[in-house]
Each structure stands twice: as C-alpha cells, then as structure tokens.
C-alpha positions in Angstrom: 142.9 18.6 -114.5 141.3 17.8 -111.3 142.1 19.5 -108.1 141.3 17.2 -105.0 142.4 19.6 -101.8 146.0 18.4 -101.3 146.4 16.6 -104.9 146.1 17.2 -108.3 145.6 14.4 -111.0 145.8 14.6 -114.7 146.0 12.3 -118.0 148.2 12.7 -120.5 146.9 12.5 -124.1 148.7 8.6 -124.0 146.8 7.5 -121.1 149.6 7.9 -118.2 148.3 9.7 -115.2 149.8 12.3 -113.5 149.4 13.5 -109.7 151.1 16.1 -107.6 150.9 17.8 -104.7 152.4 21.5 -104.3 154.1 22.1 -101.4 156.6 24.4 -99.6 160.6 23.9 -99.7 163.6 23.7 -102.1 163.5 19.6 -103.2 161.3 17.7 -106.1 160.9 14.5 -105.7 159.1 12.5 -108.6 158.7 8.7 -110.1 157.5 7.1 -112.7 155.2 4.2 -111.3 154.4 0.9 -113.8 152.2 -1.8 -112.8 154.5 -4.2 -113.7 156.9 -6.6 -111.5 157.9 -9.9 -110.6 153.9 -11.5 -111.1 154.0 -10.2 -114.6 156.7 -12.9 -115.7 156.4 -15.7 -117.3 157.3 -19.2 -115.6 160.6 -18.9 -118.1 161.0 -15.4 -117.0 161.5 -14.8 -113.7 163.9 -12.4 -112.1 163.5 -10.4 -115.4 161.4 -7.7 -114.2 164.4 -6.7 -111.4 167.0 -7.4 -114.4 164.6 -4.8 -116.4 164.7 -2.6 -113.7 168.8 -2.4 -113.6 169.0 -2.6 -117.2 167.0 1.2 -117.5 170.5 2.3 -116.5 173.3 0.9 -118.7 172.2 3.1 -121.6 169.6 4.9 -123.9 169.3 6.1 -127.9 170.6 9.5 -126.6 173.1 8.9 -123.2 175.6 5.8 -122.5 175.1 4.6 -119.1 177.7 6.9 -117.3 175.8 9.7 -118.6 172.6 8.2 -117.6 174.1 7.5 -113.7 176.0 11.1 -114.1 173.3 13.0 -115.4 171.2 14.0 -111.8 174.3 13.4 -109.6 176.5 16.2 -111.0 173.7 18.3 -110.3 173.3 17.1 -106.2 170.6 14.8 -107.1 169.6 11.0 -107.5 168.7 8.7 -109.5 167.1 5.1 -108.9 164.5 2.5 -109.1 163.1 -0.4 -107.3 160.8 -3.6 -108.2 157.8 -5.1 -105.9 155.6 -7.9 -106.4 153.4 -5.5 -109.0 155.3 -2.6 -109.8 158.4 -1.0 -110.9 159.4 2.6 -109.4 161.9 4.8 -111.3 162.1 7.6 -108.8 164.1 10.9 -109.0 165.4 13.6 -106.1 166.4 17.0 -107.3 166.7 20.9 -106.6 163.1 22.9 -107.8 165.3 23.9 -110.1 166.2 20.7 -111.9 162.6 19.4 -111.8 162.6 19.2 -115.8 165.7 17.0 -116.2 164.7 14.7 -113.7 161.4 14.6 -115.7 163.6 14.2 -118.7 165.9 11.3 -117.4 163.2 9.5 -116.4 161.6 9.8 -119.6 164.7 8.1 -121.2 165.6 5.5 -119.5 161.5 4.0 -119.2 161.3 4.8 -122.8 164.4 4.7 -124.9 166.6 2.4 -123.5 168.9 0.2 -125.5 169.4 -2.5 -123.1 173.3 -3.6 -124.8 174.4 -6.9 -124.4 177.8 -6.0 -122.8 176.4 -3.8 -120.5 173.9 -6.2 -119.4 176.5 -9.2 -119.0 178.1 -6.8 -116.4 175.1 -5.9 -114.3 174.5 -10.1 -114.3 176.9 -10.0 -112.2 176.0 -7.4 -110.3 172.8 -9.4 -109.5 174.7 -12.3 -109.0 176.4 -10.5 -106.0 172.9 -9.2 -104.8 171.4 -12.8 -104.8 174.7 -14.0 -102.4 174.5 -11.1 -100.2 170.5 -11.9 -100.0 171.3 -15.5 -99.3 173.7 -14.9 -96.6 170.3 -13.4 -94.7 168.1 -15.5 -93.3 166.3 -13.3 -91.7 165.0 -11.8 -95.0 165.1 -14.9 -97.1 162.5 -16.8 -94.7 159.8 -14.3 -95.7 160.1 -15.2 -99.8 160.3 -18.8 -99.1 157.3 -18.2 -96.7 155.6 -16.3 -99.6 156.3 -18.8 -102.4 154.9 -21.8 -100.5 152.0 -19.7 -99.2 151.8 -18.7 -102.8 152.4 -21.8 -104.4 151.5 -22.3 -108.3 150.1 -18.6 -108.6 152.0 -15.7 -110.4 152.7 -14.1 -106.9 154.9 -17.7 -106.0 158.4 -16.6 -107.1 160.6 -14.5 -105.5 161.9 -10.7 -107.0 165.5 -11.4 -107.4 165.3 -15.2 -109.4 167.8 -17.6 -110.0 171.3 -17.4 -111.5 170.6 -20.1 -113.9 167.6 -18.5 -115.4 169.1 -14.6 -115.1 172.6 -16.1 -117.4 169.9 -16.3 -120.2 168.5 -13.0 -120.3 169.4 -10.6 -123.1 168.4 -7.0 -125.1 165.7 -9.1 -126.7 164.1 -11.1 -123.8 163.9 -7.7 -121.9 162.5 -5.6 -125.0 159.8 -8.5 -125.0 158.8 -8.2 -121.4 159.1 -4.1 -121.8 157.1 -4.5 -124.3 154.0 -6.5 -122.9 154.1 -4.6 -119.1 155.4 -1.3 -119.5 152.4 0.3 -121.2 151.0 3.7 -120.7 147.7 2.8 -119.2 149.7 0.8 -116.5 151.4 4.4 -115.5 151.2 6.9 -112.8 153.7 9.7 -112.8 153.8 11.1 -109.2 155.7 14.4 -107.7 156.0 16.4 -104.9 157.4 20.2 -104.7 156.7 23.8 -104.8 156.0 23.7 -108.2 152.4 24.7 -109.9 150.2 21.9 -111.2 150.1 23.7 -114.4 153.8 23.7 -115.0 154.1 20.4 -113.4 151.6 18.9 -116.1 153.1 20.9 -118.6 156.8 19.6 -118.0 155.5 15.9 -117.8 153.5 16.5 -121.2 156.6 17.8 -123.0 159.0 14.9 -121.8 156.2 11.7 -121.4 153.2 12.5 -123.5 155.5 11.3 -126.7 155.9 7.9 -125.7 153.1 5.5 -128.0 150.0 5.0 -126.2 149.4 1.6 -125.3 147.1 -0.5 -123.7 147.9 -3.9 -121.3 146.5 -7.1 -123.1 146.4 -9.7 -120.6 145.2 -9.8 -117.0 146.4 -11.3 -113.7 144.9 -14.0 -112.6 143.9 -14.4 -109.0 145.9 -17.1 -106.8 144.0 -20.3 -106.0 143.7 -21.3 -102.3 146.4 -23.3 -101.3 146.5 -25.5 -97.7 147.8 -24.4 -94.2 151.3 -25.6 -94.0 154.1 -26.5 -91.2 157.7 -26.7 -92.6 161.0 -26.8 -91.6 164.1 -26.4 -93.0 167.5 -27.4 -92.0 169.7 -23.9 -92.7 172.3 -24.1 -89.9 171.9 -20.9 -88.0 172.9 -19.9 -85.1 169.0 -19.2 -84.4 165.9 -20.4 -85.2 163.9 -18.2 -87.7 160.2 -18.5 -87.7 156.8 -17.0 -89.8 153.3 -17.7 -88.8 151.1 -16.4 -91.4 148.1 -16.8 -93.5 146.6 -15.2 -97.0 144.9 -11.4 -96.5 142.9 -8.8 -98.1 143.5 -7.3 -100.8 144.4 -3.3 -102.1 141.0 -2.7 -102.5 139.1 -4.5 -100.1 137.1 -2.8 -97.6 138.5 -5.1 -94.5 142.6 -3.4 -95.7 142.6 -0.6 -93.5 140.6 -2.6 -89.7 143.8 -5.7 -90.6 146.4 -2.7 -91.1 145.2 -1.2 -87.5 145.1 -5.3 -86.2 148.6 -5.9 -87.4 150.2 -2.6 -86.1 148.4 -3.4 -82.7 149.5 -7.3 -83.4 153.6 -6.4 -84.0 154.4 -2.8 -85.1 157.3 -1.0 -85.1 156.0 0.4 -81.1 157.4 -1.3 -78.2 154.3 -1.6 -76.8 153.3 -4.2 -79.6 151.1 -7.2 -78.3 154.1 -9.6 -79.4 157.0 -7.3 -78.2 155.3 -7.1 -74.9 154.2 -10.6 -74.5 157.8 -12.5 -76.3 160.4 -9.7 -75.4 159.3 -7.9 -72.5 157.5 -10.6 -70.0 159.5 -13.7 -71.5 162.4 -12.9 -72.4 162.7 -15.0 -75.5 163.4 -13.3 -78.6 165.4 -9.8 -79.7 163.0 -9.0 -82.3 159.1 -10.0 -82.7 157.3 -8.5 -85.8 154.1 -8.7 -88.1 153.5 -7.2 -91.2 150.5 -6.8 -93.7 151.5 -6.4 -97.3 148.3 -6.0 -99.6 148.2 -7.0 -103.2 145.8 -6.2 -106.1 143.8 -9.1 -105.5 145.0 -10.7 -102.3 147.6 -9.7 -99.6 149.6 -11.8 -96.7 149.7 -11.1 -93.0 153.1 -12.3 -91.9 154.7 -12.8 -88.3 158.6 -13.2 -87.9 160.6 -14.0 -84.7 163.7 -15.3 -83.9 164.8 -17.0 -81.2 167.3 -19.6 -79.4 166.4 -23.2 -81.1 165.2 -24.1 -77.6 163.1 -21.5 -77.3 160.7 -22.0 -80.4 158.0 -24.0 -79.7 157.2 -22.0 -76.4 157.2 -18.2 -78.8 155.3 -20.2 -80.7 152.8 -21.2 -78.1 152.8 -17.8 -76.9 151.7 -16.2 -79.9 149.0 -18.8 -81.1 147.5 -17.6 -77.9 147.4 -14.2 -78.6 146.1 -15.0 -81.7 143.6 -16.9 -80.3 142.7 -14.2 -78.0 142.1 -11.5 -80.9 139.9 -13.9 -82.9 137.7 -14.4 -80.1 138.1 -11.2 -78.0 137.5 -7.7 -78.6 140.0 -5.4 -77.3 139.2 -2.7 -74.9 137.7 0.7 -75.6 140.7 2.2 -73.8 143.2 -0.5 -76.0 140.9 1.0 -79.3 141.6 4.5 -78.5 145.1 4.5 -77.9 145.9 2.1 -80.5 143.9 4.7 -83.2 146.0 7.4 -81.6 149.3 5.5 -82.4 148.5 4.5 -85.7 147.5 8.1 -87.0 150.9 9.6 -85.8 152.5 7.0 -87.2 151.2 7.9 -90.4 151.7 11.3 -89.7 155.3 10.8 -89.5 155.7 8.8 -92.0 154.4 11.7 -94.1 157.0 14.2 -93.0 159.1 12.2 -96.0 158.1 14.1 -98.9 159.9 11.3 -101.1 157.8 8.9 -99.1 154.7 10.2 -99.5 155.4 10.8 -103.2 156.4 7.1 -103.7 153.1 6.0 -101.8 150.6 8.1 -103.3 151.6 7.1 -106.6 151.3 3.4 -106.1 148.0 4.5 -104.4 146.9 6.0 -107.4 148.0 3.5 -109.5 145.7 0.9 -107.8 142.7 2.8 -106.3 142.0 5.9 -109.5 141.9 7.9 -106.4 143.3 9.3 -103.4 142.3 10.1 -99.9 143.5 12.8 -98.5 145.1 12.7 -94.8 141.6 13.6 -92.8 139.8 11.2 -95.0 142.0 8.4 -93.7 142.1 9.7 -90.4 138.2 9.8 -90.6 138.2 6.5 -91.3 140.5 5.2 -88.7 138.7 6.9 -86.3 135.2 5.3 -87.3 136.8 1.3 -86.8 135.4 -0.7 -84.3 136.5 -3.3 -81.9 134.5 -5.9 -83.7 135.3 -4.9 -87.0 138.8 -6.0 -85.8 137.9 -8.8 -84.4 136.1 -10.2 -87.5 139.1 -9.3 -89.6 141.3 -11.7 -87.1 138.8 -14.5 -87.2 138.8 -14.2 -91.0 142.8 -14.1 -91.1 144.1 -16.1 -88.4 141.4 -19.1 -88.7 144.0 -21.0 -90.1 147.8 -20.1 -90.6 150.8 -21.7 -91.7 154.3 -21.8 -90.7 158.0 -22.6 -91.5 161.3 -22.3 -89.6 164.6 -22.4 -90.4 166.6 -24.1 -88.3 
C-alpha cells in the first residue's frame, strides 16, 4: 500500500489496482474502470463494447437482472455504467454504510455475468431506441462523423453506439469473446471515494475482486496513421447549419496535454468570456452557442470546435474563427490574458472537484492511464509554471492545418 497525500493505491494479488481517497461525509462513490471500449472492437464488432456494457445488467450466476437493477436502489443508491473511446466505467453511489455491496454488485456483474439471449434481444432494442434518439441530434452526431473521418481507417474511426445491422447479430457468445480478450485484470483500476479507511477499503475490494482469474491483455493498440485535412459537407436538412473545425492532438501522456487544455479553455470554454463566445456571440451576433473541446487519447487526442449558426451566416463564423486561430499560432497572448486565464482554469478545476463522484470517476481513468496521480497543488504547480509561448507552440502544432465538415 502506498500513501500519496490525498490518495492511496494498491494491487490486488490479480493485478487490478486500487485507489482511494478518504474523505469526510455520509456517501461512497466507487467504479470499476477497464481499459476497454469502442477501439478494442474488431471491424465485425463494433457497437459491442456499449452492448457489453448494457448486457452487465440483464443477469449474473447468482442475481436475475431485476435483482441486479434492485439490488443498490432499494437501499437509496445507484447503479450504472458508461463506455468511451478506451474504457468502460461501472460506477456505484451508496450510503458509507453500504460500501461493501456496492463493492459486491460490481464485482458480479464485471465478473459473473450470464449475458442470456432473451434478455439481450430486449436491450437490442433498447439500443435501437438510443441510436434514433441520437440521430434525431445533430448537434451531437456531427462530432462522431467529425471523429470518424478525422479518424479514418484507425481503431479510434467508429463511432460508440454502432449500427443496427451489425448490433441484430450480437449474442451471449460474441460478448463472452470480446469480455474475454478486454476485460482483463491488468487493464483494471478500481477507484473510490468516502470516509472509509484505506485499510478497510483494500480489504473489502480484496474479498469481493481479488477472486476473479488474473489475466493479462494480449494484443496492443495500434496508433492511427495520419490522415489529410478535409472540407466536407453534408446535406442533413436542418434548420441550421452545424459546423466542426478541428485537427488531431496530443495525447494522455504527452507533455504538450496540459498547455493545449489551458489553449482550448481560453479558445471556447464553458466561460463567457471565451475567445470564440466573445468574438461570434458577443460582438457579431452570429451563433447561440460557440465551443471547443480537447479530448486526449492514449496515443493521440482531437481538438474540436463546434458552432451553429443561420445557413447564411457560416462562411463569415468561419472566417472569424480561422482568424483567431491564426492569431494564437502566431501571437502570444498577454501576460495579463496568461494570468487571468490560469486563474479561471484552476477554479474551474476546483469546482469540478467539489463532485466527489466526479473526481472518483476521473482519478480512476487517470490512474488507469498515467500509474500515477497528481495531486491538486501538483497540477496547480504546473498550471501555474505554463508560458505564453508554450501556448503558442502548442497552437502552431495543432491548428497548422485543420479540417472541417458542416451539416447543412
């Protein structure tokens, strides 16, 4: 056991590794965190690491699915899961109390599900729904397209969700096979959160996850090949244009993540006083909502930059934001600009910490990818230290070349 100031991290005698953080109040939170998701598929496989995820649910060798979905809720608590890119989340909320069987539960369903055939033929459908509901959005479907054709040809070109033609052949077997090759136990983290001792946390996790069969991943991801700037447009028939500028990124672990996370919030963050809000909203009028977003992979990431607009009105956003883009390449921002921008960014984060599920959920994933954790000063340390022309490196590396497509 290894006690880093706010964290403590642990390895069960199967290889998954543990972390928590004790702190003060009533409510757990914990996950089970897989590095597996929608890159791990094979090209006759995909939308079968979201069906996995769903399929944890309908049923294990000791609980039918309503006992599964019962189990946390009669007790106050909850229940779920999520897929990305590269991993799979089985989270749990409960009273201090009920820390064990959430640990429990959790332990089930990633380990001893049954996956049954009729249960599975339901939630199909289920899906089904979620991919109609998820096509009646452009505004969220432009950023997979975007992706995939930005992507094009790697593992990280496909979309989560998949396609109904390829989820209607899915069964127990196809899902045991693609358990069986992700979900191993040095791809885990388990992660928690609550005013519980790191002794009896670890202890709890060994009695309900250390049984599981230590295994060992045996293939690798392969890296996505450089593909060329692109300028599409598709004919959707909305009563706006939708638009993305964006280009390929850094990666988890490269050292240029956290300057192009400080660029991007300066670029389009959730503030008001975002470069793009300012310059599109505020001074021009021209679109409701203006936006860029940084999402880092293991071995690449994409910077992405959404508007939408009157069908009129695109070329000129467009124009507008080129410029600024321009500008940030070739232009380092003011020492005053710097300073306040640090300041936001650092609350921000700060904030976004107050969520005790949040910060559970992030850490995890963080110690899935990195072996360690900063804590908050560290990263505040580091904020701090970034320099005008560390940023504007990172922008002339970026946003050299970008791509873009609209739906019209």
């Amino acid at each position: 056991m290894q006690n880093k100031t706010e964290f403590t991290t642990y390895t069960l005698s199967n290889g998954i590794r543990g972390i928590h953080r004790q702190v003060k109040g009533s409510v757990t939170h914990c996950a089970l965190v897989v590095n597996a998701g929608c890159r791990d598929e094979l090209k006759n496989e995909f939308g079968l690491a979201h069906f996995t995820e769903h399929a944890l649910f309908k049923g294990t060798e000791h609980r039918k699915a309503y006992q599964v979905n019962c189990r946390l809720e009669n007790l106050g608590g909850e229940l779920n899961a999520f897929t990305t890119k590269e991993d799979t989340t089985i989270h749990a909320t409960t009273l201090r109390g009920d820390f064990a069987k959430s640990v429990e539960l959790i332990a089930d369903v990633a380990f001893h599900s049954t996956f049954p055939d009729r249960e599975l033929d339901k939630e199909r459908e289920v899906i089904f729904d979620e991919i109609n509901t998820y096509k009646d959005s452009p505004a969220e479907q432009i950023y997979d397209t975007f992706e995939d054709m930005l992507f094009e040809g790697s593992e990280l070109g496909h979309n989560i969700l998949g396609r109904k033609s390829t989820l209607a052949r899915f069964n127990h077997q196809s899902i045991r096979d693609f358990v069986g090759r992700t979900y191993t136990t040095d791809q885990m983290v388990f992660s928690s959160i609550g005013n519980l001792s790191a002794k009896s946390v670890e202890a709890i996790a060994t009695r309900y996850l250390a049984d599981a069969p230590a295994s060992t991943r045996s293939f690798s991801r392969q890296a996505p090949a450089q593909t060329a700037p692109f300028d599409r447009s598709l004919s959707k028939h909305t009563y706006q244009a939708h638009c993305i500028l964006g280009a390929r990124a850094m990666g988890i672990n490269d050292a240029q993540r956290l300057p192009l996370a400080l660029l991007v919030n300066i670029l389009g963050g959730p503030s008001a006083n975002s470069l793009l809000n300012i310059l599109v909203r505020e001074k021009n009028g021209l679109s409701y909502n203006v936006e860029a977003n940084y999402t880092p992979y293991s071995d690449s990431g994409i910077v992405a930059i959404y508007f939408s607009c009157d069908h009129d009105n695109t070329g000129q956003c467009i124009e507008l934001i080129e410029e600024q883009l321009r500008k940030l390449r070739t232009e380092p921002i003011t020492a005053r600009r710097l300073s306040m921008a640090k300041k936001q960014f650092t609350a921000q984060l700060a904030i976004s910490m107050e969520s005790n599920e949040g910060y559970m959920l992030g850490v995890g994933k963080s110690f899935l990818a990195h072996e360690k954790i900063d804590t908050m000063e560290e990263v505040y340390r580091k904020i701090e230290a970034l320099t005008a022309r560390e940023l504007t490196d990172v922008a002339a590396e970026v946003f050299a070349s970008t791509s873009r497509l609209i739906y019209r």
